[in-house]
C-alpha positions, 0 to 999 in steps of 0.5 A: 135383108129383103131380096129384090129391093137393093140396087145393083152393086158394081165394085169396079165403078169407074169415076171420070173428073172433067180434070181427065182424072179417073178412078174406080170405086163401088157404086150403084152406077157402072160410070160416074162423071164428076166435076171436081175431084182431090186431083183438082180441088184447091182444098187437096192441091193448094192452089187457088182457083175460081170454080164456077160450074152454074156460071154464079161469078160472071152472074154476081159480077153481072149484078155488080155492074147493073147496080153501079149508078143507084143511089144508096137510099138512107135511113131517113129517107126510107122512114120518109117513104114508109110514112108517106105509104101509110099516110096514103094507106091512111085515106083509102081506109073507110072511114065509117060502116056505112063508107065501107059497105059503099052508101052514103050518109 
């Protein structure tokens, strides 16, 4: 192997979980903080538990209340629209060269 290109190695990390459970493993890093760990994760302890570090439950939630009230638009109506786009998409297309090119015939 190459010397002076791999980090520093330290065999007695010690790992800190917001739960207040720690541990020592390797790791190119002395102290290393966590969020979640198998003292705490619901998939190890069995127990149901919302975990929500970036705040994505009271945003979904946020979204879910703001869309109460909208109507929910139909098929039919979103083929009536998308119609009536390309009807008016239709007019502003020159109709000739000449048109386009901005003279008058």
């Amino acid at each position: 192997m190459k010397k002076d290109i791999h980090p520093q190695w330290y065999p007695q990390a010690k790992v800190t979980c917001s739960c207040g459970n720690t541990f020592t493993t390797g790791s190119t890093v002395p102290e290393v903080q966590v969020e979640i760990c198998s003292a705490c994760h619901p998939f190890f302890t069995g127990q149901m538990k919302y975990i929500d570090t970036a705040g994505r439950v009271e945003r979904f939630q946020q979204k879910q209340a703001a869309s109460v009230g909208f109507k929910k638009v139909t098929r039919r109506e979103k083929r009536l629209l998308r119609k009536l786009t390309e009807e008016e998409e239709e007019k502003k297309r020159p109709k000739s060269f000449k048109e386009l090119l901005g003279k008058k015939e």
